[in-house]
FIKOLZA-1660 file (N, C-alpha, C; in steps of 0.1 Angstrom, whole numbers, plus 5000, padded with zeros to 4 digits):
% residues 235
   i   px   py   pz ch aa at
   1 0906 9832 4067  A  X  N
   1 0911 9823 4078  A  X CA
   1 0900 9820 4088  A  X  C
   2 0892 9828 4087  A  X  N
   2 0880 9833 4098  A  X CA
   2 0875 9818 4094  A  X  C
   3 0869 9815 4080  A  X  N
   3 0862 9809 4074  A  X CA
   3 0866 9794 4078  A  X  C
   4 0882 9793 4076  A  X  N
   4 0885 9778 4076  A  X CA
   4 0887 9779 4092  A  X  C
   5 0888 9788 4098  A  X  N
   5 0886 9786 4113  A  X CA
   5 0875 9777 4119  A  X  C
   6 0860 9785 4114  A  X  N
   6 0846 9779 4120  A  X CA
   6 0842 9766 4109  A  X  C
   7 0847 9763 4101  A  X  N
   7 0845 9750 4094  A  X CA
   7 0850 9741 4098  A  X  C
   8 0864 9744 4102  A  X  N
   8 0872 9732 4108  A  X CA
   8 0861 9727 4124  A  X  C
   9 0862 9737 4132  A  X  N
   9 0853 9732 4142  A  X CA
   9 0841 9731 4143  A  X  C
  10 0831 9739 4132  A  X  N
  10 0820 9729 4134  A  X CA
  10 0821 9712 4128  A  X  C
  11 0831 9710 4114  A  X  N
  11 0827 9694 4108  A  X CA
  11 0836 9690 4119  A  X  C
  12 0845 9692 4128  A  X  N
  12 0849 9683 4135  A  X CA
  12 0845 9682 4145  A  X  C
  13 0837 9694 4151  A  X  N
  13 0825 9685 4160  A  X CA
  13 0812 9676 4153  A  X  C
  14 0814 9678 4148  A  X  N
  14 0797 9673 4139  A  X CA
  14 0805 9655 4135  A  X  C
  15 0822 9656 4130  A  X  N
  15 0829 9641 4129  A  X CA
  15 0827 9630 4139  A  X  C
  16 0827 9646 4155  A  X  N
  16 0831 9638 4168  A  X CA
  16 0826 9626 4175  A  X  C
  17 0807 9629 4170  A  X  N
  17 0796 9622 4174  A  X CA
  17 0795 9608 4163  A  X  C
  18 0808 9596 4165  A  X  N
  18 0811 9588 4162  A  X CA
  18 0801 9577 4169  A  X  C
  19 0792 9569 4166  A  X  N
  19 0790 9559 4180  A  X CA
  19 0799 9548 4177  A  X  C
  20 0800 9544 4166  A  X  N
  20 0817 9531 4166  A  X CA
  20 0824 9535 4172  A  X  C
  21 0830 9541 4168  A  X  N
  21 0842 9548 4180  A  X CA
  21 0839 9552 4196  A  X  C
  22 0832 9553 4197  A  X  N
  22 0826 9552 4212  A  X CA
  22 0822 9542 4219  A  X  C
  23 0816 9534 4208  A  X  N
  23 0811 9524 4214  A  X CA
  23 0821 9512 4215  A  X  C
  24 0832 9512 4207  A  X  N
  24 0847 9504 4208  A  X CA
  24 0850 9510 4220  A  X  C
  25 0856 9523 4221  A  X  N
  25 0865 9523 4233  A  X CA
  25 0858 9523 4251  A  X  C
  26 0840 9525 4246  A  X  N
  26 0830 9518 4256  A  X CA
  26 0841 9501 4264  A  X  C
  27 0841 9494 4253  A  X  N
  27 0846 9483 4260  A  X CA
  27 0859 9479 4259  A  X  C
  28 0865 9488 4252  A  X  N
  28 0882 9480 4254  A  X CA
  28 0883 9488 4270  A  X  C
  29 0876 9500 4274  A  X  N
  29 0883 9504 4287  A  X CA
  29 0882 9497 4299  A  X  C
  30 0872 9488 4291  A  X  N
  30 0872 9475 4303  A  X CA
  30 0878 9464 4303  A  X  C
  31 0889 9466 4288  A  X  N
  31 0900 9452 4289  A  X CA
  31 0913 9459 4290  A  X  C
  32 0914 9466 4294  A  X  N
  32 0927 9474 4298  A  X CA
  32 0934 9467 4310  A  X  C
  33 0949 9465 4309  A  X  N
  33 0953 9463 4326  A  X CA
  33 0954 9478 4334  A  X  C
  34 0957 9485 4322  A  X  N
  34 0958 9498 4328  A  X CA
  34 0952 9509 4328  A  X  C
  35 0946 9518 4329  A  X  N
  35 0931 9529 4325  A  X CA
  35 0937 9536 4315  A  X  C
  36 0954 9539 4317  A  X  N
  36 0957 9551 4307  A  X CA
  36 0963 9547 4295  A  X  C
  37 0960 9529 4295  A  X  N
  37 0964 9525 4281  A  X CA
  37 0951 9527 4269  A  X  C
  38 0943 9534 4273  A  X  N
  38 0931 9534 4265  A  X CA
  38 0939 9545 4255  A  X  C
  39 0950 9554 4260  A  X  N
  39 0952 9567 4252  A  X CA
  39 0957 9559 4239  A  X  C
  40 0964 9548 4238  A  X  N
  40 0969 9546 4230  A  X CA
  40 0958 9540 4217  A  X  C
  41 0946 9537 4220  A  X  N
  41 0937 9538 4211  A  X CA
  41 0931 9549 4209  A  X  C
  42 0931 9558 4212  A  X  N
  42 0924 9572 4214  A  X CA
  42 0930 9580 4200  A  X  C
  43 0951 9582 4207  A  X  N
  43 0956 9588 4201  A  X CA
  43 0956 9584 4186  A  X  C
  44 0952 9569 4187  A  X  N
  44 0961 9565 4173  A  X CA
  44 0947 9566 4164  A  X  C
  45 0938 9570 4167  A  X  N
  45 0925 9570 4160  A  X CA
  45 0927 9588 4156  A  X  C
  46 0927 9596 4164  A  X  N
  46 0936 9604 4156  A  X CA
  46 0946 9610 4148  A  X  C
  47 0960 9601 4153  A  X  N
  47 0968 9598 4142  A  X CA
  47 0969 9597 4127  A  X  C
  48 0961 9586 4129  A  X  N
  48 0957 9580 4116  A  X CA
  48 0944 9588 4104  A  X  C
  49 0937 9594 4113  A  X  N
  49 0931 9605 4104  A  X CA
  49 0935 9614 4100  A  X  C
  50 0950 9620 4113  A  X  N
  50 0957 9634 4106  A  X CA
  50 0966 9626 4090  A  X  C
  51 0970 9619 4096  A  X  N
  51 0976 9610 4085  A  X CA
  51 0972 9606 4071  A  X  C
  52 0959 9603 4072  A  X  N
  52 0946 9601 4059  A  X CA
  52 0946 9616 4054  A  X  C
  53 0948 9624 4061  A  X  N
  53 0941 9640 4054  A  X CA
  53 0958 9649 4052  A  X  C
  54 0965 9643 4054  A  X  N
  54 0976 9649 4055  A  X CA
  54 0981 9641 4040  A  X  C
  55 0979 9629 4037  A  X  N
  55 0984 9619 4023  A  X CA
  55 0975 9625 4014  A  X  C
  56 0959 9631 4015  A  X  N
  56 0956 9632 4006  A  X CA
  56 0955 9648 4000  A  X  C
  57 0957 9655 4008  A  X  N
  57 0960 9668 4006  A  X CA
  57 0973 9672 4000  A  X  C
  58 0983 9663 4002  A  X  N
  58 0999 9665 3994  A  X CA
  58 0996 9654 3987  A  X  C
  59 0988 9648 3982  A  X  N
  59 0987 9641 3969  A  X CA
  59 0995 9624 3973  A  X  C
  60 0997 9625 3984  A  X  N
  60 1004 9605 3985  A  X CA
  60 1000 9599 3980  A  X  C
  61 0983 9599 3982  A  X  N
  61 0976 9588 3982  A  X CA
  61 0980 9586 3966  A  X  C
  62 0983 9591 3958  A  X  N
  62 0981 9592 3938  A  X CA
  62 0994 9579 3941  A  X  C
  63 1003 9581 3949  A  X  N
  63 1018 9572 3942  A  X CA
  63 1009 9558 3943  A  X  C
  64 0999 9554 3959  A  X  N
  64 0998 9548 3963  A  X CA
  64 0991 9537 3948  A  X  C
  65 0983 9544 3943  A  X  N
  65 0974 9541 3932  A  X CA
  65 0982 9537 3923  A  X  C
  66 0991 9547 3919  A  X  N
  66 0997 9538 3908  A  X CA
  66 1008 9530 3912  A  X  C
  67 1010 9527 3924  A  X  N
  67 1017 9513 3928  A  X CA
  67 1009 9501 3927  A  X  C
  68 0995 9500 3934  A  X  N
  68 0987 9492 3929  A  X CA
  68 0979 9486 3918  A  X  C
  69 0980 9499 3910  A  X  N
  69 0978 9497 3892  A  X CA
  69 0993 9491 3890  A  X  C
  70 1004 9493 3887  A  X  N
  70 1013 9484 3882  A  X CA
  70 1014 9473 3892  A  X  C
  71 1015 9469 3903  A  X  N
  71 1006 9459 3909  A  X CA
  71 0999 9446 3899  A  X  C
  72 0988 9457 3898  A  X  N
  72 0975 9448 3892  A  X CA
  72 0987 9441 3878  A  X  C
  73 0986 9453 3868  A  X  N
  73 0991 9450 3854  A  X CA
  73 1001 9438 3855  A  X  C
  74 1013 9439 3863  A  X  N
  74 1025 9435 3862  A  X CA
  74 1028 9418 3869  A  X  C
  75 1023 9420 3878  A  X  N
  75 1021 9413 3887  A  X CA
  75 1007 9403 3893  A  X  C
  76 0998 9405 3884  A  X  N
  76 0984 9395 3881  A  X CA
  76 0984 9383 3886  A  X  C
  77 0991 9373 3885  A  X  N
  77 0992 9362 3885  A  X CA
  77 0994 9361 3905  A  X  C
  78 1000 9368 3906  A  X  N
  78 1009 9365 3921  A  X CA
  78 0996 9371 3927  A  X  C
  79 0994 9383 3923  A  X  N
  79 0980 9390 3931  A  X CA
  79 0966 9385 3936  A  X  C
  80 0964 9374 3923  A  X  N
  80 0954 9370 3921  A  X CA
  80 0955 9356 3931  A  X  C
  81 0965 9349 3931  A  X  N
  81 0970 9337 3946  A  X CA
  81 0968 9341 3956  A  X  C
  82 0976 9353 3962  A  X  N
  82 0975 9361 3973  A  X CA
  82 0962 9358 3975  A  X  C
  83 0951 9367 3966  A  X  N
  83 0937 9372 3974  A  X CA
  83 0927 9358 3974  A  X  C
  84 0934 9346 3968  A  X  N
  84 0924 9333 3968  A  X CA
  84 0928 9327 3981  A  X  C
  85 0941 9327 3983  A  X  N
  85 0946 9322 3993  A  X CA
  85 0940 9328 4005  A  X  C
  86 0941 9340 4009  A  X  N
  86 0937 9349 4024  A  X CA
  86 0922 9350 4023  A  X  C
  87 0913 9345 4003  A  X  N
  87 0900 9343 4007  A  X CA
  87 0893 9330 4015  A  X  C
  88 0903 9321 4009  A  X  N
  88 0902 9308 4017  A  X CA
  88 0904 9307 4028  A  X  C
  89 0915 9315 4033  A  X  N
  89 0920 9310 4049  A  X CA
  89 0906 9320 4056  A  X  C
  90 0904 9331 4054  A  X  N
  90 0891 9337 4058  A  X CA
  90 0876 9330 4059  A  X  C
  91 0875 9321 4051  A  X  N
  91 0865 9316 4048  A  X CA
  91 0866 9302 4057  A  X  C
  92 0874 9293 4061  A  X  N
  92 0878 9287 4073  A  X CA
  92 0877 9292 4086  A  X  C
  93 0883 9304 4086  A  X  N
  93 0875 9311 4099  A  X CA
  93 0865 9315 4102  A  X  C
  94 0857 9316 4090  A  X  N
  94 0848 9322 4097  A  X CA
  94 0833 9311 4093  A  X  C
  95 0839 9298 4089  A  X  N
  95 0833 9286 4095  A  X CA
  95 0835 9284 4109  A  X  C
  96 0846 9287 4111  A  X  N
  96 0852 9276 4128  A  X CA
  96 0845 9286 4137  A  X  C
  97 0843 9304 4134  A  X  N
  97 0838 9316 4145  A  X CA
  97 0824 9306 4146  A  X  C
  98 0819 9303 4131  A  X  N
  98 0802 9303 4132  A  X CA
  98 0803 9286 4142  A  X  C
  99 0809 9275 4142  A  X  N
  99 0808 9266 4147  A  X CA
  99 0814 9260 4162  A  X  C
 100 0823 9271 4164  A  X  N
 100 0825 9270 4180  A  X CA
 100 0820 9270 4186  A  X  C
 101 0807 9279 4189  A  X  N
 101 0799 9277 4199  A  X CA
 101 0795 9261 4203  A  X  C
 102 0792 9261 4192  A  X  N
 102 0787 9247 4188  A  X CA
 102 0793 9233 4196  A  X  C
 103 0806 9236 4193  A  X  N
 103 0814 9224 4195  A  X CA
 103 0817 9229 4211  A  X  C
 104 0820 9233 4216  A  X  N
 104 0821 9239 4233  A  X CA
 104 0806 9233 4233  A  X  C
 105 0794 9235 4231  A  X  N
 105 0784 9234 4241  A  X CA
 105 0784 9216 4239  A  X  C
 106 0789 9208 4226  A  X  N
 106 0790 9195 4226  A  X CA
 106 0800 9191 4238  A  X  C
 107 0810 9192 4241  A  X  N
 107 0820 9191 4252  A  X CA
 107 0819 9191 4264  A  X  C
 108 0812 9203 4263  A  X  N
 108 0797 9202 4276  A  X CA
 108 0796 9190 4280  A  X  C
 109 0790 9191 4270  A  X  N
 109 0776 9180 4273  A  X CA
 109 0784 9165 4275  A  X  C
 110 0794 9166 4265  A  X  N
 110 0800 9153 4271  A  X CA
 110 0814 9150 4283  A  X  C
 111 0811 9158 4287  A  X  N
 111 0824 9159 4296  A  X CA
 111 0817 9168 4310  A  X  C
 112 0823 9170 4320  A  X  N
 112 0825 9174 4331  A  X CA
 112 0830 9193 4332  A  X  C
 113 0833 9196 4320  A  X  N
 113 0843 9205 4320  A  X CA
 113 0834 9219 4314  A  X  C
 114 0837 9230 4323  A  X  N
 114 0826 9241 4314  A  X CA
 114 0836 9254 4314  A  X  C
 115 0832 9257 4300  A  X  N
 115 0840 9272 4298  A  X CA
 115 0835 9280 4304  A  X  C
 116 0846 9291 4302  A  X  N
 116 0842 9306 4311  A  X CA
 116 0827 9310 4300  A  X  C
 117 0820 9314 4309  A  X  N
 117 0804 9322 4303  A  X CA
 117 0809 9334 4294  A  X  C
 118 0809 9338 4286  A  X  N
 118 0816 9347 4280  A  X CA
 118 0806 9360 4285  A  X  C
 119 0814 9373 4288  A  X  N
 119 0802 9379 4292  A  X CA
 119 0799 9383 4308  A  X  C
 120 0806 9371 4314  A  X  N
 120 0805 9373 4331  A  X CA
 120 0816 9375 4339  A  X  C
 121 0828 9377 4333  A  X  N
 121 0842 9379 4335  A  X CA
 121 0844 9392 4337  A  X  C
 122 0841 9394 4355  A  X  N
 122 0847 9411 4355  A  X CA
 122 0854 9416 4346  A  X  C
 123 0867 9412 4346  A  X  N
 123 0872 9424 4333  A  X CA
 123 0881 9412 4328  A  X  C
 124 0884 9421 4317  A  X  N
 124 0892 9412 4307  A  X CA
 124 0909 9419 4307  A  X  C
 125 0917 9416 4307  A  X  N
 125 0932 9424 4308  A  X CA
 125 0943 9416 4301  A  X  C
 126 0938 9413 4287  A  X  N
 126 0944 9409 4278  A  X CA
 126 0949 9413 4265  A  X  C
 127 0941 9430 4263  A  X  N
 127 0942 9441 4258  A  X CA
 127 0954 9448 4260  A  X  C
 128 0963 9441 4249  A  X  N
 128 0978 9451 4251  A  X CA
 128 0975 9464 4242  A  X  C
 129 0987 9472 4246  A  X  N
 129 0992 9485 4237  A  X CA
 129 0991 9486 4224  A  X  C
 130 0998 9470 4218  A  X  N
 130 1001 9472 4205  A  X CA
 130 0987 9470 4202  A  X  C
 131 0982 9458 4206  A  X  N
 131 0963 9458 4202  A  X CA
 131 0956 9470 4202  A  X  C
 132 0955 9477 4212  A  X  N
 132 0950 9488 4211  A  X CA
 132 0955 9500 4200  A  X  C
 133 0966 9501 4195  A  X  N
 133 0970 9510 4179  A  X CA
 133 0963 9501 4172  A  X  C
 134 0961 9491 4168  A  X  N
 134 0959 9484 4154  A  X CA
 134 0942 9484 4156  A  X  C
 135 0937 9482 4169  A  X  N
 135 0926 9486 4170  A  X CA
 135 0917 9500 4165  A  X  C
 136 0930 9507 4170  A  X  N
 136 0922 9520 4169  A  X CA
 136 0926 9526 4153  A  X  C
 137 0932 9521 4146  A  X  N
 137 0940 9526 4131  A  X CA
 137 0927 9517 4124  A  X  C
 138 0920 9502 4129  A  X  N
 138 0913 9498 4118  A  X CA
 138 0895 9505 4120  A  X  C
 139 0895 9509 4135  A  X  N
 139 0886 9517 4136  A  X CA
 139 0885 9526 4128  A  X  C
 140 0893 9537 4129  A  X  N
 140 0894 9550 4118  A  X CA
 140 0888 9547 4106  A  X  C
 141 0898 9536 4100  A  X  N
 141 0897 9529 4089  A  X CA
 141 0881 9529 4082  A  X  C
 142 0876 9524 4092  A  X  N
 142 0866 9514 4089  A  X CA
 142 0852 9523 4089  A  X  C
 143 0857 9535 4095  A  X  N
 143 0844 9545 4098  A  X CA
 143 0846 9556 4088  A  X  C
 144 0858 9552 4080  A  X  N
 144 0858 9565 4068  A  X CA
 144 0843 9563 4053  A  X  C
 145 0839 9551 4053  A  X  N
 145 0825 9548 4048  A  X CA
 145 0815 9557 4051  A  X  C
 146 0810 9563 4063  A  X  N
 146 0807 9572 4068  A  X CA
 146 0810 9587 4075  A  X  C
 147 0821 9588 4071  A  X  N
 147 0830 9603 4076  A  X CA
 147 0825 9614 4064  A  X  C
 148 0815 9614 4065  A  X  N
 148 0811 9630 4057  A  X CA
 148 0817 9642 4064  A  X  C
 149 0816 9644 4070  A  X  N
 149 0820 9654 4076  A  X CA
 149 0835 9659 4072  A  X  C
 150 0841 9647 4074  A  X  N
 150 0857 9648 4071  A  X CA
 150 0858 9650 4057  A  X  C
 151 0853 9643 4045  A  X  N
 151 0851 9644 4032  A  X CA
 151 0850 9657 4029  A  X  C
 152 0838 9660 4034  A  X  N
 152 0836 9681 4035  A  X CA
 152 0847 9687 4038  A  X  C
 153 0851 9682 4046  A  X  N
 153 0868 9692 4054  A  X CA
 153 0872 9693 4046  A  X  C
 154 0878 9683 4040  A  X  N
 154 0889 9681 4029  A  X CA
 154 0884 9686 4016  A  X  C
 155 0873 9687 4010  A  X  N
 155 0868 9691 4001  A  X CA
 155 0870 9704 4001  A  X  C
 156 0863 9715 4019  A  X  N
 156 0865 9726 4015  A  X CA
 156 0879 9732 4018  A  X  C
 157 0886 9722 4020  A  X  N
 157 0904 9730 4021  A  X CA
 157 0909 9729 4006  A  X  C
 158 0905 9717 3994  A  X  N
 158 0910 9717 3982  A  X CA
 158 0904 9729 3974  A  X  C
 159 0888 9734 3979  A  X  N
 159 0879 9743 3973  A  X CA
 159 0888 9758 3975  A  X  C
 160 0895 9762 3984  A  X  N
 160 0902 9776 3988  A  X CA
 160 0921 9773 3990  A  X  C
 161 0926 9785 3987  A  X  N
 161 0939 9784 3985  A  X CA
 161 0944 9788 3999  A  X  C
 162 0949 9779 4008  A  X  N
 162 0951 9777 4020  A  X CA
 162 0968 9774 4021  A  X  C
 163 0976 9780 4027  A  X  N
 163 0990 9780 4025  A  X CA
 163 0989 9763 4034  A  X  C
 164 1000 9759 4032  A  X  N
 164 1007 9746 4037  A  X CA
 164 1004 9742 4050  A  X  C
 165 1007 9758 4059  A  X  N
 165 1008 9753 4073  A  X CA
 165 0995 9758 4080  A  X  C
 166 0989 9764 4071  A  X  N
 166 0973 9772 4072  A  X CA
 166 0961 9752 4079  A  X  C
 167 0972 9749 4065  A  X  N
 167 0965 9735 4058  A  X CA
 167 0969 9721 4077  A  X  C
 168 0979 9721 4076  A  X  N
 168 0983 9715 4089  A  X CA
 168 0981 9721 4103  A  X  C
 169 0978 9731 4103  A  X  N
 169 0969 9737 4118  A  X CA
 169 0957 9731 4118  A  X  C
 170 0953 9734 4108  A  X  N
 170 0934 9729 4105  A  X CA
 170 0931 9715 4113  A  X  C
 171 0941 9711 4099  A  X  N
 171 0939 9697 4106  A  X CA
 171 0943 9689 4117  A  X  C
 172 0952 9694 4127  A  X  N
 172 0955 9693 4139  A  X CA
 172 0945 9695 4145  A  X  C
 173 0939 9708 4141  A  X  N
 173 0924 9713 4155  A  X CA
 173 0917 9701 4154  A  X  C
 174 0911 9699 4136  A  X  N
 174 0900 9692 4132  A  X CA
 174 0897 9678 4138  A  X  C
 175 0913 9673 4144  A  X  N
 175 0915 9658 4147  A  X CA
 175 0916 9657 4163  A  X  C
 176 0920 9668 4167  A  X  N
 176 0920 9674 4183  A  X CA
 176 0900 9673 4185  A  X  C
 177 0896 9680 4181  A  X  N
 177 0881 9679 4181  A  X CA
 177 0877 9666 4177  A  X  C
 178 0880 9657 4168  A  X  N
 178 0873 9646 4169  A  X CA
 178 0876 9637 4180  A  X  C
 179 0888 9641 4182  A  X  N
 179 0890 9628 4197  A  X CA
 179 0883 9637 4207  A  X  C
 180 0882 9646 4209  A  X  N
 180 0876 9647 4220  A  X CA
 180 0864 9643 4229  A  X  C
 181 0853 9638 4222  A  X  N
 181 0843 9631 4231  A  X CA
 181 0851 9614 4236  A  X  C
 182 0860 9610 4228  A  X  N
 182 0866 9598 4236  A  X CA
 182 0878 9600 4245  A  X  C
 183 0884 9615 4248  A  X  N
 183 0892 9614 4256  A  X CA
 183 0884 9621 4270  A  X  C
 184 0872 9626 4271  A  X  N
 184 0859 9628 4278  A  X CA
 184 0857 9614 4281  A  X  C
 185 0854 9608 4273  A  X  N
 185 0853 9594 4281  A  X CA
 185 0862 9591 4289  A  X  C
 186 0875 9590 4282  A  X  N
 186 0883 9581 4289  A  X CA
 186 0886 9592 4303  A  X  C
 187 0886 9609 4307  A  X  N
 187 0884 9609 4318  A  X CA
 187 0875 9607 4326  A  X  C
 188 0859 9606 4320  A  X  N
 188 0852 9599 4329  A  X CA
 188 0855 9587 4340  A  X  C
 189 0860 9578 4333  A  X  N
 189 0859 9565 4335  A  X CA
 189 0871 9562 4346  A  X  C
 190 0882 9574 4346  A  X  N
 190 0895 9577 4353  A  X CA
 190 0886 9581 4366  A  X  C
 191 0877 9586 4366  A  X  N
 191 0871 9590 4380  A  X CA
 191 0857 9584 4387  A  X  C
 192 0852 9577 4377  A  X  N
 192 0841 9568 4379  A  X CA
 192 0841 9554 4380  A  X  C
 193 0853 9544 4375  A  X  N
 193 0856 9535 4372  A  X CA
 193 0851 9523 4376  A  X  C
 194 0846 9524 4388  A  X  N
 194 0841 9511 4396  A  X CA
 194 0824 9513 4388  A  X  C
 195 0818 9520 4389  A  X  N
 195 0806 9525 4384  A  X CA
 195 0805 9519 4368  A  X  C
 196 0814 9523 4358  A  X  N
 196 0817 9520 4347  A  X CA
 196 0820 9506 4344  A  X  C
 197 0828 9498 4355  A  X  N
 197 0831 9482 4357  A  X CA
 197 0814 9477 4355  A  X  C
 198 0806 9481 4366  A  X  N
 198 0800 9474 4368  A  X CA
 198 0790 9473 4353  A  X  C
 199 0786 9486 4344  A  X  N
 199 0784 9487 4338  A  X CA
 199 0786 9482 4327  A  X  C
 200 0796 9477 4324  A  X  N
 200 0808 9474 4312  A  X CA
 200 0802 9455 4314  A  X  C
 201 0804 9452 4322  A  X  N
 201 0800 9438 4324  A  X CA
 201 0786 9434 4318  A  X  C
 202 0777 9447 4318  A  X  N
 202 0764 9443 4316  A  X CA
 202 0764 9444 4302  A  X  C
 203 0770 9453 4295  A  X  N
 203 0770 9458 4279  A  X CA
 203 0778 9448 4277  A  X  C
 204 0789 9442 4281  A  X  N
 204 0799 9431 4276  A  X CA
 204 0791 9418 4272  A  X  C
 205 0780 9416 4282  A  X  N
 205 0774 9405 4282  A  X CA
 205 0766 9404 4269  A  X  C
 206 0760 9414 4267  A  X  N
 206 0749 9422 4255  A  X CA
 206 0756 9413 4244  A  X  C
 207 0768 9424 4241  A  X  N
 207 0777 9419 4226  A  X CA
 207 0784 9407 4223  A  X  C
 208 0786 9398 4239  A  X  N
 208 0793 9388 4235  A  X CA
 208 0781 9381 4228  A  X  C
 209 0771 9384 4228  A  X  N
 209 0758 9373 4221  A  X CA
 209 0758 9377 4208  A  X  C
 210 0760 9390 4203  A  X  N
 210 0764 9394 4190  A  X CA
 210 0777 9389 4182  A  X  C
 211 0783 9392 4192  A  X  N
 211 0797 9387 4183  A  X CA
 211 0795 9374 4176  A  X  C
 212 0792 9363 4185  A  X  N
 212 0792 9346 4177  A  X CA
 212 0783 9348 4163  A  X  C
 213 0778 9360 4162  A  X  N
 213 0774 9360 4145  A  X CA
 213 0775 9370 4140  A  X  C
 214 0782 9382 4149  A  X  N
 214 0788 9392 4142  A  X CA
 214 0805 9388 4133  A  X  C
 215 0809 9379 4138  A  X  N
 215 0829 9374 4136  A  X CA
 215 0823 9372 4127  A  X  C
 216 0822 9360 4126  A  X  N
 216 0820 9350 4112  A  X CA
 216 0814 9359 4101  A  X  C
 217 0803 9365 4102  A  X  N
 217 0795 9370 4089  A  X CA
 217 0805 9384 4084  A  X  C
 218 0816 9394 4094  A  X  N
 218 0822 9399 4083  A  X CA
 218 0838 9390 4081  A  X  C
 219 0841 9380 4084  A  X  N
 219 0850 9375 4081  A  X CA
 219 0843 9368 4064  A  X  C
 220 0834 9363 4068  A  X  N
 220 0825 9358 4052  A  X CA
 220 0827 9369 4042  A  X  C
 221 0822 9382 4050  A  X  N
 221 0821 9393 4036  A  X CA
 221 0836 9401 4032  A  X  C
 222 0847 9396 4043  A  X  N
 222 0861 9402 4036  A  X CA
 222 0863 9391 4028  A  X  C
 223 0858 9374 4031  A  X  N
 223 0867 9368 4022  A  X CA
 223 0861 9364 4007  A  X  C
 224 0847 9372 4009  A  X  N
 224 0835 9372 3997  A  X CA
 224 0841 9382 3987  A  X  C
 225 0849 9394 3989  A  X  N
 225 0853 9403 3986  A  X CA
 225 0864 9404 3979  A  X  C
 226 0877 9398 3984  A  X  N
 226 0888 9391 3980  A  X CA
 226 0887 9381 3972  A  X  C
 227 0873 9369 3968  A  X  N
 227 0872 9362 3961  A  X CA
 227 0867 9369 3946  A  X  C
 228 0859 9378 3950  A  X  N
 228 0846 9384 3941  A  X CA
 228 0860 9395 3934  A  X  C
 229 0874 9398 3937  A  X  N
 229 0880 9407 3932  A  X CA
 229 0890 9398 3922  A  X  C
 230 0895 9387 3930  A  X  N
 230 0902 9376 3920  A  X CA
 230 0897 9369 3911  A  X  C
 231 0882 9370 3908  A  X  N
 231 0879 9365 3899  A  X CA
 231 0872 9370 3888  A  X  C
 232 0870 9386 3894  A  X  N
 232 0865 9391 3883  A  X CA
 232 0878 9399 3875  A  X  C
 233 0891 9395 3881  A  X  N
 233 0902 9400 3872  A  X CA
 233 0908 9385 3864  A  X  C
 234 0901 9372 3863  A  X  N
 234 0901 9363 3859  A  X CA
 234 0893 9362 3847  A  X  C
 235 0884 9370 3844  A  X  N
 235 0874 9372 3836  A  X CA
 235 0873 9377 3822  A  X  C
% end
């Protein structure tokens, strides 16, 4: 127990040192209406990991697979619409991400009328609750490409015979430890906040220059993906 004791806490501090995840909740705490709505991105990035390691440790994730294999087999034809369709509608957006700029600075130019500077807008407070879970669930998501640490966890709890609730403490700590450098933030920011405002505006400014070709190019590569999958089951 000794063993799965100091494993769990060193890979989940070693998970903790996330910069996505830091660097997301860096700026949603600046679109918050409220400071302690950030928990609900915090928690649910936890959540959703005890959840990942909890499906695949009792074996869920297997039904999930072979729902998707009879899926595939059974159902081909409908599958293959679906992912042309949501590759297409993706691929329209993320024309219109790469070409808005565009068309705002035309409107400009011919009209009297000028948009907000993206970037210069004390704060933003259009960041609801529910945004913030689906934020913080596709975060998790999206940083499991790089979750070694967690891989190892799970690896060494399938490597030793660890009773059930041995298995569900672990990973309680293990997820307790990884949120912790963002719930460190988020009390920071509970006691610093005007300091952090002012700061948040300047990093806001940074990324909003990124984003007009950050959107578009992974909306290109989800709907590159979804094309590149319907048609190699066409093949």
């Amino acid at each position: 127990m000794i063993s799965l004791l100091m494993t769990t806490i060193s890979l989940g501090l070693a998970d903790s040192i996330n910069p996505f995840g830091i660097s997301m909740q860096f700026v949603l705490q600046g679109m918050v209406k409220k400071s302690w709505h950030t928990l609900y991105f915090i928690l649910t990035t936890g959540a959703v990991n005890l959840i990942g390691g909890l499906l695949v440790y009792f074996g869920f994730l297997d039904i999930f697979a072979i729902a998707f294999d009879y899926v595939s087999q059974n159902y081909q034809p409908a599958l293959i619409t679906v992912e042309l369709i949501l590759a297409f509608v993706l691929a329209l957006l993320a024309v219109w991400e790469f070409i808005k700029p565009k068309i705002r600075a035309k409107i400009e130019e011919a009209t009297d009328h000028r948009f907000e500077d993206e970037g210069t807008a004390i704060k933003v407070t259009s960041v609801t609750p529910k945004a913030l879970i689906l934020i913080g669930a596709a975060t998790t998501i999206s940083e499991l490409s790089t979750a070694l640490p967690y891989f190892a966890f799970l690896g060494f709890i399938f490597t030793n015979n660890y009773s059930a609730l041995a298995v569900i403490l672990a990973l309680l700590l293990y997820n307790f430890l990884y949120m912790a450098p963002l719930l460190a933030l988020f009390f920071v920011y509970k006691f610093a906040y005007e300091q952090f405002d002012r700061l948040y505006v300047k990093i806001y400014a940074i990324i909003a220059r990124f984003l007009t070709i950050l959107t578009p190019a992974v909306l290109a590569i989800i709907a590159g993906v979804l094309l590149y999958h319907a048609v190699f089951q066409l093949v």
